[in-house]
N, C-alpha and C positions, 0 to 999 in steps of 0.2 A: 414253431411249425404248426403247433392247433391254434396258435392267432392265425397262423398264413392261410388256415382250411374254410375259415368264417369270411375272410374276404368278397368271397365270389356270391355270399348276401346279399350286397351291395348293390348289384346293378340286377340281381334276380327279376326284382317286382318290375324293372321299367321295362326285361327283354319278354316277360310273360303277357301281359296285359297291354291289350290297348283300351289307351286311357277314352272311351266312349262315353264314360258318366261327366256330369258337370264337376269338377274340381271343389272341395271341400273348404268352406270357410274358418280359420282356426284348426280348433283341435278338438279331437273328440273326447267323449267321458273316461278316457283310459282303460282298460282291462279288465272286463266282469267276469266273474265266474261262473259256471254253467254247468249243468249236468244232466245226462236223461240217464234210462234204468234200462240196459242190454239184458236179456236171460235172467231176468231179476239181481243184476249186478249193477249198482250207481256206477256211472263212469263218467269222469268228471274232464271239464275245460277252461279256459279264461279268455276270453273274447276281446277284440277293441274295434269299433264302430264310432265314423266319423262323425264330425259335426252334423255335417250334411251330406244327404243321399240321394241321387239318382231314381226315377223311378224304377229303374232294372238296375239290381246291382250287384256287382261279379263279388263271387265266395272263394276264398283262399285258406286251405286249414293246410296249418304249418306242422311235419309230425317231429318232436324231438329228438335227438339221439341218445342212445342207450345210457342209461344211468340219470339220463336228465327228467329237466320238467318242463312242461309248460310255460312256465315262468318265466324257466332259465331261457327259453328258446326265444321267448318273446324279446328276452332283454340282449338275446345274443344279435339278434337278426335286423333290429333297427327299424321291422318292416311296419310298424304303428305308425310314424310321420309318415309314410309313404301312401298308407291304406289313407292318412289324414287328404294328403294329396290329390290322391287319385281316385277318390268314393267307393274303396274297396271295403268289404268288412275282410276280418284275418282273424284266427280261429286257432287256438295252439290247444289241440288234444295233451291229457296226461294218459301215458302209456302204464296196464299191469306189470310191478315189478320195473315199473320205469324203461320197458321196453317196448316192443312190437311184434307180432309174427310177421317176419318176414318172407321166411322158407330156412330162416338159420337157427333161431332162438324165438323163444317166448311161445315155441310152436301151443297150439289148441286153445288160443285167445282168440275171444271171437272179436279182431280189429275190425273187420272188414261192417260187422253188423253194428259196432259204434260208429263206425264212419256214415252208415246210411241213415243212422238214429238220429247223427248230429245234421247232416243235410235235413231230414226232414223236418227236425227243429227249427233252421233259420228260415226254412220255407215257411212254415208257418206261422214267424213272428217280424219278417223285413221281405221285402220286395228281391228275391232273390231273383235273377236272371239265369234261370235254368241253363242256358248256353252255354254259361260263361262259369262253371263252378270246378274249381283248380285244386291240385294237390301236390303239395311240393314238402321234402322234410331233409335232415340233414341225418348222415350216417346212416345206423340202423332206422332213422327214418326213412330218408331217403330208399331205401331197402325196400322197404313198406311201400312206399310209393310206386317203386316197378310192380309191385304185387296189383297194386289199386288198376294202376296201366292196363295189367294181364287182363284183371277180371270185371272193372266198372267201368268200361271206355263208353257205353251206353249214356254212362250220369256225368262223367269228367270229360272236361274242356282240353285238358293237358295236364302232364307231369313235368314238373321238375326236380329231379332228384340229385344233391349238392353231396358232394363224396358217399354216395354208393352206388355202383352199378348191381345189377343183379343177379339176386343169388340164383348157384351155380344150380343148385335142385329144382329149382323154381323154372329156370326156361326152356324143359321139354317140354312143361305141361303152359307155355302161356301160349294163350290163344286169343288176343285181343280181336271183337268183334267187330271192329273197324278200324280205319287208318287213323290212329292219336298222334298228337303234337307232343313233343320231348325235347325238355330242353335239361343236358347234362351237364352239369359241369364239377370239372373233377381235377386232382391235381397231382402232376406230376413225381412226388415228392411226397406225395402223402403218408405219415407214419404209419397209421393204420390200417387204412382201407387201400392196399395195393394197385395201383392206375394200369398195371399189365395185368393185376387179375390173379385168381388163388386166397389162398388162407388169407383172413382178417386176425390178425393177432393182436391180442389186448392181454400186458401184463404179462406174457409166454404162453396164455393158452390161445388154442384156435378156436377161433368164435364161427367155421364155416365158410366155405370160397365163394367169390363172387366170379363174375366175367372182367373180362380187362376192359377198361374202359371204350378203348374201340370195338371188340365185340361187341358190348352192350349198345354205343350207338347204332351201329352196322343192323344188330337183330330190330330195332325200331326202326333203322331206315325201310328195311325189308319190311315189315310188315305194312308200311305207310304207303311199298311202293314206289318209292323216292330212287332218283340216281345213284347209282353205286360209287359216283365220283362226286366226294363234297367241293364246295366253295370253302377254298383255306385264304381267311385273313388272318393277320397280327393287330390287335387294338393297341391305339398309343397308351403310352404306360402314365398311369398317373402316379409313381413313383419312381421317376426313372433310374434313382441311385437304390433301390432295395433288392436289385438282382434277381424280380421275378418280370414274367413275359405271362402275357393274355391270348393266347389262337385261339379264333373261331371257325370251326367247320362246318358248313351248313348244309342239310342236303333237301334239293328241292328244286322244283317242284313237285309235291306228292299226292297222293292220290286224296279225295275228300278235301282240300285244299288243308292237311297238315302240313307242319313244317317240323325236322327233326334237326336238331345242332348238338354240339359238342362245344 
């Protein structure tokens, strides 16, 4: 079932980005390491940057989930051939204590000012395309990422957040300052991060409740201004004997030309 959660990887990069840069020849230098200094704190990341670059070119930092790394996320998510593909750079933060503050755990780390540390980083040293600068993470990453949603919609392009909807403390105080693109995907089944919403249990303890996965679209549709009533399709199954199914619900047209799905 934590293979069945990595899945939805897979088609992430092609349903977030459109491909506008010139396609990349080969493969890039593989995964560097990186770091700036938050609050006089190094905090550190591993990077992968294509062959070839676009002169504008979209920024994806990938945020881990809990207990992991960088690394592991890089190696989990496939999305280096992809970034090879499509002229994206992709960007895997390591999280304090291997986590994030979300609104559930790792609360009074300042994520939010390493996320801005590292943007201003790769502005400074590759042709970043301000418009186009994405944050997508899995689990208590993903977590993180509705957080980024709430309060950077200003500097992010979109979120996509891959099994976490958001925490439950967290959305009286979000206030995103304009209509953001979100793209959720989440899974019925999921052992951990519950798809109706409530306590995150890891182990028997409770890690803190999120929204059920259709509140959490529904609060982004609303805020985007989007129809109350999504577009529901079925994607044909590229495993049709493993007993799992693909819906997409889409809600749209929205406001500042976002687009919000499930």
């Amino acid at each position: 079932m934590r293979t069945a959660r990595t899945l939805a990887w897979l088609t992430l990069s092609f349903a977030v980005l459109n491909p506008m840069v010139a396609a990349a020849q080969g493969t890039g230098p593989g995964d560097v390491p990186g770091h700036v200094v938050v609050d006089g704190q190094t905090r550190t990341f591993v990077y992968h940057v294509p062959a070839a670059l676009g002169p504008q070119v979209p920024l994806i930092l990938v945020f881990h989930g809990h207990y992991m790394t960088g690394e592991q996320q890089s190696k989990m998510t496939h999305l280096d051939p992809v970034a090879d593909a499509r002229g994206f750079i992709v960007v895997y933060p390591n999280g304090i204590r291997r986590g994030w503050d979300d609104g559930r755990q790792n609360k009074g780390v300042d994520d939010l000012g390493f996320l801005h540390a590292m943007i201003a980083w790769f502005l400074k040293q590759y042709p970043i395309d301000r418009k186009r600068i994405y944050v997508t993470g899995f689990s208590n990453g993903a977590t993180f990422s509705e957080v980024v949603g709430c309060t950077q919609a200003n500097t992010i392009a979109a979120i996509a957040p891959v099994s976490g909807p958001m925490s439950a403390d967290i959305e009286p105080t979000c206030h995103p300052s304009r209509p953001i693109s979100v793209l959720a995907i989440d899974g019925t089944k999921d052992p951990l991060v519950p798809y109706g919403g409530g306590q995150v249990m890891i182990a028997g303890h409770a890690r803190g409740a999120v929204l059920s996965a259709q509140a959490n679209v529904a609060f982004w549709a609303t805020n985007a201004h989007c129809p109350t009533t999504p577009h529901r399709t079925t994607l044909p199954p590229l495993q049709p004997t493993d007993g799992t199914s693909v819906t997409r619900e889409g809600y749209g047209p929205c406001a500042g030309g976002a687009n919000v799905e499930l």
